[in-house]
C-alpha positions in Angstrom: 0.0 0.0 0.0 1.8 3.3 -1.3 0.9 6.5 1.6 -0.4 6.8 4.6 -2.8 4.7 6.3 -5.9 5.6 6.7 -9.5 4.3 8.8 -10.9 3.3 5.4 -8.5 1.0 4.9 -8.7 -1.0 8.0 -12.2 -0.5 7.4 -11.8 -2.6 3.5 -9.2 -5.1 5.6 -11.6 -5.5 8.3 -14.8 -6.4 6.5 -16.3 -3.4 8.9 -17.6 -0.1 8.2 -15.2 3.2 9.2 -17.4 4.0 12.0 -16.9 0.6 13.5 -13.5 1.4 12.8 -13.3 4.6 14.8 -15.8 3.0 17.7 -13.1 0.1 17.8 -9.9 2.1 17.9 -11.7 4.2 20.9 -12.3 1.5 22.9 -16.2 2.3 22.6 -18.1 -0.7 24.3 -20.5 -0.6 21.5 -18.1 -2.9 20.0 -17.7 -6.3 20.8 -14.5 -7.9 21.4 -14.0 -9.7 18.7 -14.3 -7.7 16.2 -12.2 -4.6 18.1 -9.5 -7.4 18.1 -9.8 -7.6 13.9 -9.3 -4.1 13.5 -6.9 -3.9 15.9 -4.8 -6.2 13.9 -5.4 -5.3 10.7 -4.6 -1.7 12.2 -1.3 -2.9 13.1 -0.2 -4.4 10.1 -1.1 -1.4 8.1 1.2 -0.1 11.0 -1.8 3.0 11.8 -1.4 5.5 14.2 -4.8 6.7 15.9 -4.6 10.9 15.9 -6.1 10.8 19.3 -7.3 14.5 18.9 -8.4 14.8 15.4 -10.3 11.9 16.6 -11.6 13.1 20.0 -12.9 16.5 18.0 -14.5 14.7 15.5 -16.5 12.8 18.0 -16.8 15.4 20.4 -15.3 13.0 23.0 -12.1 13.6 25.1 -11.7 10.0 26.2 -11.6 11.0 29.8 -14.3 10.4 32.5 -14.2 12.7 35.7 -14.1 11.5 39.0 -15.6 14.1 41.1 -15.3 13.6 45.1 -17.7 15.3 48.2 -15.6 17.0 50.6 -16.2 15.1 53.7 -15.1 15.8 57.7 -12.1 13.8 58.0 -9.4 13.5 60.9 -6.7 15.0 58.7 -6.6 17.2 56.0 -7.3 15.0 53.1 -11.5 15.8 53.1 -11.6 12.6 51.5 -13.7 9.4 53.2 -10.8 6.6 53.3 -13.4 4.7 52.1 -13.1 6.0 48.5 -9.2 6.5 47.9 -9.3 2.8 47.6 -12.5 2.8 45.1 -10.2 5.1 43.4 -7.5 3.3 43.1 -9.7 0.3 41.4 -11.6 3.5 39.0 -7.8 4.8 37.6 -6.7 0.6 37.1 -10.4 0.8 35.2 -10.4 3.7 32.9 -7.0 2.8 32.4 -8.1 -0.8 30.9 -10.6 1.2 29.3 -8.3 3.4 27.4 -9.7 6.3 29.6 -7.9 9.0 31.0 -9.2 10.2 34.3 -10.1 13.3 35.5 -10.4 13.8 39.5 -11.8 16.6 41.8 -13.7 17.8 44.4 -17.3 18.3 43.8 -18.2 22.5 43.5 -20.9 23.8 45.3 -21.6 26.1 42.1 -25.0 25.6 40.1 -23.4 24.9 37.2 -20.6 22.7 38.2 -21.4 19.4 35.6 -21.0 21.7 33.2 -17.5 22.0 33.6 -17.3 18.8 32.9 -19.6 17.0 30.3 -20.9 20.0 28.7 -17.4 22.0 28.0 -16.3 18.0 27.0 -13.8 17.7 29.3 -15.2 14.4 30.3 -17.5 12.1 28.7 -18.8 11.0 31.8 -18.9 11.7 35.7 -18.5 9.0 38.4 -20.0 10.9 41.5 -18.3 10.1 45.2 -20.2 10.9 48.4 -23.3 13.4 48.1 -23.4 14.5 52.1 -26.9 15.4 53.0 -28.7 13.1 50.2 -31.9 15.7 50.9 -30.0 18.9 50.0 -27.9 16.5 47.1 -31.1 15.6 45.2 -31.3 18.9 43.2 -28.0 17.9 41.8 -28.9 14.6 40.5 -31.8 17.0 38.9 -29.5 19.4 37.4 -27.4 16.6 35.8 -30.7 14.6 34.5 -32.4 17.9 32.9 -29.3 18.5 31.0 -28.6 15.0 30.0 -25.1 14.4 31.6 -23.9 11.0 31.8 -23.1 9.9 34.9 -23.0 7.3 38.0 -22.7 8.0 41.4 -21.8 5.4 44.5 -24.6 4.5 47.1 -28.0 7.3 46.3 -30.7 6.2 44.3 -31.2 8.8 42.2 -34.8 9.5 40.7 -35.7 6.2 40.7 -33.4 4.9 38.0 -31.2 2.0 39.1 -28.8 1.9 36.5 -27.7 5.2 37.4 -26.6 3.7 40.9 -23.9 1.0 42.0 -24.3 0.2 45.4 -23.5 -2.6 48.3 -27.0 -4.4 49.2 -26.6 -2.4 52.5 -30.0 -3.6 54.0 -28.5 -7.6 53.4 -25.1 -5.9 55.2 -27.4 -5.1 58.1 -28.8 -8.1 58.4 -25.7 -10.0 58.1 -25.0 -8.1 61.7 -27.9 -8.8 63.1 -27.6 -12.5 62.9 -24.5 -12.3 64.1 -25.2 -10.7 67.4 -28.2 -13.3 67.8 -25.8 -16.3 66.8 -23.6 -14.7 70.0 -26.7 -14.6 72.3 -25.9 -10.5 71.9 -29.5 -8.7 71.4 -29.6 -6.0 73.8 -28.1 -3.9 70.7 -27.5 -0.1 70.0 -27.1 1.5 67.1 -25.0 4.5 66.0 -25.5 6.2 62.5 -28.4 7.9 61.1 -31.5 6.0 60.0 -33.3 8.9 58.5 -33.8 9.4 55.0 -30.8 12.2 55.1 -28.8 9.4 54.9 -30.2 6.3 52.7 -27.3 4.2 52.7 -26.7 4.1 57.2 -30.7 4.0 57.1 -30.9 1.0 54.7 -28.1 -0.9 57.0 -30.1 0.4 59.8 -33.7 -1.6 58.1 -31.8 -4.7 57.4 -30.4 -5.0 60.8 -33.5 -3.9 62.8 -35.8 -6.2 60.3 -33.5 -9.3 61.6 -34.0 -8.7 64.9 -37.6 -8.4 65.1 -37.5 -11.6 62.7 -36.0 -13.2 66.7 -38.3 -11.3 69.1 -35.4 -8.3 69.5 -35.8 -5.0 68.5 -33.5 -1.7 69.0 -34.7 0.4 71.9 -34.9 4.3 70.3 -33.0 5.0 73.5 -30.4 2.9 72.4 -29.7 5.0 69.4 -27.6 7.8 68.5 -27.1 10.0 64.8 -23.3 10.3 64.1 -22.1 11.1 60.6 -18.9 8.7 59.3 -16.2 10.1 61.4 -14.4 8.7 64.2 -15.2 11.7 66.3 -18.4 11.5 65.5 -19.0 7.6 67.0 -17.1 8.3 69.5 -19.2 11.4 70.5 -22.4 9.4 69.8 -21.6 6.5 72.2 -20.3 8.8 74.9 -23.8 10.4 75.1 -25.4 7.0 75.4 -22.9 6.2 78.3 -23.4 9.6 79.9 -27.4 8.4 80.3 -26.6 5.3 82.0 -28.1 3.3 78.7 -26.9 -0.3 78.7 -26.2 -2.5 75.6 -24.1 -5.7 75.0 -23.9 -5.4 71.2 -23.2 -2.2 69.0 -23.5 -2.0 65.2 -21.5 1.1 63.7 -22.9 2.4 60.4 -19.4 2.4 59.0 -16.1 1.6 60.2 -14.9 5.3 61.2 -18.2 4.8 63.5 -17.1 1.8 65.3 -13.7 2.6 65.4 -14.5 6.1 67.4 -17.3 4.0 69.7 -14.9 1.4 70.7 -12.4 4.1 72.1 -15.2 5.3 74.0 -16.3 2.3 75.5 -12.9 1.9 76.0 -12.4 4.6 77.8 -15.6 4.4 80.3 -14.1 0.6 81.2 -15.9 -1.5 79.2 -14.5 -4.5 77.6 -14.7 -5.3 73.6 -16.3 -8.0 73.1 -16.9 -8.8 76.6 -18.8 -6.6 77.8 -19.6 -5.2 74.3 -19.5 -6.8 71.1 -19.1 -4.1 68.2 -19.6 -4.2 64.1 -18.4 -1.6 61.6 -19.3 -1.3 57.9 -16.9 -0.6 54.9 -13.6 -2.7 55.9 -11.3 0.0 55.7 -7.7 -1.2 56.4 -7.3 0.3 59.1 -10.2 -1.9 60.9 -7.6 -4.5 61.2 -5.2 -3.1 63.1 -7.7 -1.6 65.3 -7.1 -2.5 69.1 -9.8 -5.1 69.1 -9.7 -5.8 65.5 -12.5 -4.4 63.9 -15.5 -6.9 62.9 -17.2 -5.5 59.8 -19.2 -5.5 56.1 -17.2 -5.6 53.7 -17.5 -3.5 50.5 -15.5 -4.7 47.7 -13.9 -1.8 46.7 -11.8 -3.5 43.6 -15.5 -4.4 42.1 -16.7 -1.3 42.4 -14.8 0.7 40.8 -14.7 -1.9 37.6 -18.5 -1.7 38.0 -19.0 2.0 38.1 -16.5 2.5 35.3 -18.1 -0.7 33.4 -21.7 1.2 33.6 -20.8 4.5 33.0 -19.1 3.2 30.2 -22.3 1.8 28.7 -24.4 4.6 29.7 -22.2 7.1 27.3 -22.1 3.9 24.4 -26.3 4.4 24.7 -26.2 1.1 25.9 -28.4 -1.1 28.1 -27.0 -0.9 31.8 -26.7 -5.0 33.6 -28.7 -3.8 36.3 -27.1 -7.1 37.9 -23.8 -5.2 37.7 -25.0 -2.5 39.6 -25.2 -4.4 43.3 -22.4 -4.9 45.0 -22.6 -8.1 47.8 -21.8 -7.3 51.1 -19.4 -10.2 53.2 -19.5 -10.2 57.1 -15.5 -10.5 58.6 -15.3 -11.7 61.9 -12.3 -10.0 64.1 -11.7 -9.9 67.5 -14.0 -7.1 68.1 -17.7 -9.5 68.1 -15.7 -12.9 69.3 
């Protein structure tokens, strides 16, 4: 062949039209992997270089999805939950498989801040981390739905539409707790989060784990209770307040990890003995839990999966494709420590 390469000609090599061409040089999941494999091949033999940014204009793509993260109350100065720099670590492996570049940044408290993103095509997509107060949040999942953004957040429903969501099946996770407390003859339980709709994912673990309990004759007392956001201080703050009114427990489920791990220093700390006296739970299975004095007993969230599964369904959502609604629920795995033996 005399000249240049060009997409045509894989196209005539290929048996495929240049679109499919273009779709399979981009990585576009509207392409199975077959026939990407063909073109890629034939592209190689005809020794073809992609011209990433003719190709991005053309499209009006920049192969890059945005990872956008709430600031959140942290013990150090990161404002990042620990919980998601190691989904982000499994999101930049992703994208990276992907052929993505990625894009990450705190969340603006603008009116306009997706369009920074999708709309000025600096991202194709937008993986949303954390949303704080889910009742003040839900106007944002409304800005980015009028204006036809593509995009997946972690944990919310949003309007209704499931394959705009991955999530852990946090009501099983709560359940998983609960029959682990009445498998150790521990039902005089307390719980510290927030079960209110402020917070669907804590109030979900919250349903699960109350539902179980009633399922044995148990219930938790209101008493026994106490909001805390997910921050060690928090928990800790939480189940000092319980302590200070004399309440009396022999279990304790912590919405998340950072929960348990600040309730357990103070229980700790008014002389009480995990697990003897109290057996405790987290949520999340952050690595610190296991080096937590008891080791912290927890539900995991695999992390690695859901970052492939986030990136996986924003990936089809921007293709126009159908979303596996199966690939959007993550299961939940009690691990036993020290801290509930």
């Amino acid at each position: 062949m005399k000249g240049k390469a060009t997409s045509f000609d894989i196209a005539h090599y290929a048996g495929v039209s240049q679109s499919t061409v273009s779709r399979a040089l981009r990585g576009s999941p509207l392409v199975n992997e077959e026939t990407r494999r063909k073109v890629v091949e034939v592209a190689r033999k005809l020794n073809y270089k992609v011209d990433k940014n003719a190709s991005n204009l053309r499209a009006q793509q920049s192969s890059t999805l945005a990872v956008l993260l709430f600031e959140d109350p942290t013990s150090d100065e990161s404002q990042i939950n620990p919980f998601f720099l190691s989904m982000l670590g499994s999101i930049t492996r992703a994208c990276a498989k992907e052929g993505y570049d990625l894009l990450v940044s705190f969340q603006s408290s603008s009116n306009d801040w997706h369009a920074d993103y999708a709309e000025s095509h600096r991202a194709d997509g937008i993986i949303l981390l954390g949303y704080g107060d889910y009742i003040d949040y839900q106007a944002k999942f409304a800005r980015l739905l009028d204006t036809n953004t593509k995009f997946v957040c972690w944990g919310a429903n949003v309007d209704g539409r499931p394959e705009l969501t991955v999530s852990c099946d946090n009501q099983y996770g709560g359940r998983l707790v609960a029959e682990h407390f009445i498998e150790l003859g521990r039902t005089d339980c307390a719980f510290i989060g927030d079960a209110s709709h402020h917070s669907p994912e804590f109030s979900a673990r919250f349903k699960g784990f109350e539902q179980r309990l009633q399922d044995n004759g148990k219930h938790v007392s209101e008493r026994k209770m106490a909001t805390a956001i997910s921050t060690e201080e928090s928990g800790y703050q939480a189940t000092k307040s319980l302590l200070a009114n004399n309440i009396t427990f022999n279990a304790l489920f912590g919405a998340s990890d950072l929960i348990a791990i600040g309730a357990i220093r103070a229980l700790q700390e008014a002389g009480l003995r995990v697990p003897h006296d109290v057996s405790v739970v987290g949520f999340d299975d952050l690595a610190v839990a296991r080096f937590c004095t008891p080791p912290l007993s927890t539900v995991q969230q695999n992390t690695t999966l859901a970052g492939q599964m986030l990136v996986a369904n924003l990936l089809s959502l921007i293709g126009e494709q159908e979303v596996d609604l199966a690939n959007s629920i993550l299961p939940p795995q009690l691990i036993v420590r020290q801290s509930s033996r």
